[in-house]
Steps between C-alpha positions, in 0.01 A plus 500: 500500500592439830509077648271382739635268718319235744701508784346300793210287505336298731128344548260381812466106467160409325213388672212262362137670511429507877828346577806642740458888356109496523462692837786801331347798351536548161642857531738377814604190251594787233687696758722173603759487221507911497652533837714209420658630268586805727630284712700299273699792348558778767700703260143620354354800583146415551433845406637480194276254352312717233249261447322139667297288201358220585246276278218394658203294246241555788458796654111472654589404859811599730690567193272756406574905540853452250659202733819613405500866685334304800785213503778751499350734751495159705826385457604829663595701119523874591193644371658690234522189285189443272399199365265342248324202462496295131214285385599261181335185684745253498758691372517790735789434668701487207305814365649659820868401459462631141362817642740543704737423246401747258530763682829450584623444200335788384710752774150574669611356807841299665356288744142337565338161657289273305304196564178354558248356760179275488289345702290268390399375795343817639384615189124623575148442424380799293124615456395704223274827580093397415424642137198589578381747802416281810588175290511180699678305229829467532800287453839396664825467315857305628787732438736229539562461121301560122220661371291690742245773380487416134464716169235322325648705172829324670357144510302506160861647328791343688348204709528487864692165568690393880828459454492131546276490139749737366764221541243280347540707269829493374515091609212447251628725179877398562436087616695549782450189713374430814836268522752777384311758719567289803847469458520844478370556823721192645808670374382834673441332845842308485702814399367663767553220730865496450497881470348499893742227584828679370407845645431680192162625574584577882765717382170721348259463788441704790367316782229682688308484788150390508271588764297233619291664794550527909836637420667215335684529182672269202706485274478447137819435296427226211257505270176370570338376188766276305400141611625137421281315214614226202393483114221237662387681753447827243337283292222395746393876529162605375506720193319847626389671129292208399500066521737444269691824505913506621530766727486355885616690835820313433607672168357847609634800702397497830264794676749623754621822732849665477672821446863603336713817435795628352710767472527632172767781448742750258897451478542788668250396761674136596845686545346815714302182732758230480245265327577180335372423134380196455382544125450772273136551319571520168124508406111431483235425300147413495209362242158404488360198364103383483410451920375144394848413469646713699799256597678567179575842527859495621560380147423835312644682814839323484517492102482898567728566782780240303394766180547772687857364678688309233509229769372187360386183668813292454627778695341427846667350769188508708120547468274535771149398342176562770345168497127594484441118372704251348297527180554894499854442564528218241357684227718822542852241491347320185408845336877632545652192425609440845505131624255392782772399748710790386718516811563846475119537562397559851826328639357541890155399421196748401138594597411162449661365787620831655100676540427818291377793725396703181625863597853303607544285288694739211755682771567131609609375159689823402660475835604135471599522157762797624600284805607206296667733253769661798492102623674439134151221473490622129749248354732769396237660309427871591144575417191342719137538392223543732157465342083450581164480340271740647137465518247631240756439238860644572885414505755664667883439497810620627896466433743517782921510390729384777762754597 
């Protein structure tokens, strides 16, 4: 088969929910790190791009009609490029790098963008239609995030629980501590402290220009979510699942806005362009696990994509792991064996401190993971791992090899 190489990537800061991104539309948000990358590498023929994928968890307000053939069209793509929008919740993002991916590798196409966008912030209200004929009953549902419009044969079977109470979860079956699952999220808001203090994450994000009304503009270029805090100051934080449960705003993902893209191409493709590899994919994978715990699920999907590789743990010079909670996170390193302050884990910070715009949040850690790879981050090691838990019980997972 052919090798699919990421070959530029690069990301809109992320914004808390109604923060500095709030007044952007979601499909102009998408369309940001497309023409970026045009810009960034004017060898590319725009259009030669066969195809744009871009994750997206949402899809129910502007990210609706398949975001990603609205975001290129946006970003000024010729309209002979298609494109296709992915839906794995969380995961989508990385489902759309692995798309991408595959295709190359499998001589369909040379050359394609992939990425992902969400909004959480402008995620809509949704109504559903009466079920009866001139009904007056009727109910409202937050797209935001979870359940909306629910199975009963769904609920009775599988259980309906947030995502916080997933965590719970996991916390509660494992007894993973309230204490360890702080420190977790300490370590994630330091690393990425020092990573925003070094340059390492500006040297991913695109500033952009907000509009803030009257004709006035500004610009956003850091990260808005990551914020200063102490092992005391976590532990003062209310639990949110129950009185005496562990899971608190301060060891969870944040509910955030962002967008990120890469360029995902053949051999033959980077020397026709005069692209840049950063990494090559070597593979994916992806599992399911019971939705009540869906946390753990990059543990089955990385025991298969090492399977399916030959490329063991002790082989890793790098692994990006989406911090959906410290608990979640917690219980995936103590299922592979992998120490909690691991410091090849998330070494510029993760969702915890970072903020997890669900349809992003997978092209971000692929992207990172590849970034740190050409930056010769990986210890001299030259695999990286980029893995999530996906909602209603998943795992997905991905191996990058430097070049």
């Amino acid at each position: 088969m052919s090798d699919a190489f990421i070959c530029d990537y690069v990301r809109t800061p992320i914004g808390r929910y109604g923060g500095a991104l709030a007044s952007v539309r979601t499909d102009d948000l998408a369309a940001m790190p497309l023409r970026a990358l045009l810009t960034r590498n004017p060898g590319l023929d725009p259009a030669a791009i066969e195809e744009v994928w871009l994750g997206c968890a949402n899809q129910a307000g502007e990210d609706n009609r398949n975001v990603a053939r609205m975001a290129l069209l946006l970003a000024g793509l010729p309209q002979t490029v298609p494109g296709v929008s992915v839906n794995r919740l969380c995961g989508s993002g990385l489902e759309a790098v692995a798309a991408a991916a595959r295709a190359v590798r499998a001589g369909e196409m040379e050359l394609a963008i992939a990425g992902g966008v969400e909004s959480m912030t402008r995620a809509p209200f949704v109504i559903p239609k009466s079920a009866a004929p001139w009904g007056r009953a009727t109910e409202i549902h937050d797209t935001t995030i979870g359940w909306r419009f629910v199975n009963p044969v769904m609920e009775a079977a599988h259980g309906i629980d947030s995502m916080p109470q997933t965590a719970q979860n996991l916390a509660d079956e494992q007894g993973i501590s309230r204490q360890d699952q702080d420190a977790f999220a300490l370590r994630s808001q330091e690393r990425t402290a020092q990573a925003q203090a070094n340059g390492r994450l500006a040297a991913e994000i695109l500033p952009v220009e907000v509009p803030l009304g009257r004709g006035k503009t500004q610009e956003v270029s850091a990260d808005e979510h990551p914020r200063a805090t102490s092992l005391a100051d976590l532990a003062r934080l209310k639990p949110i699942t129950r009185p005496d449960g562990s899971i608190t705003a301060g060891n969870a993902s944040g509910v955030n806005d962002g967008a990120a893209a890469l360029i995902v191409a053949s051999r033959a493709a980077v020397e026709r362009f005069s692209l840049t590899p950063r990494a090559r994919i070597v593979g994916a994978a992806s599992a399911g696990v019971a939705p009540r715990i869906m946390g753990i699920g990059p543990v089955p999907a990385i025991r298969q994509l090492c399977a399916r590789t030959g490329i063991g743990l002790d082989g890793l010079g790098l692994i990006e792991l989406n911090e959906a909670f410290a608990a979640q996170a917690l219980a995936v390193l103590r299922g592979l064996g992998i120490a909690d302050d691991d410091p090849r884990v998330n070494p510029n910070g993760g969702a915890i401190a970072l903020g997890h715009p669900l349809g992003m949040s997978g092209a971000r850690i692929a992207g990172s993971a590849a970034l740190d790879l050409s930056r010769g981050a990986a210890g001299g090691q030259r695999y990286a791992l980029a893995t999530m838990c996906v909602g209603v019980g998943q795992g997905a997972a991905m191996l990058l090899e430097k070049v």
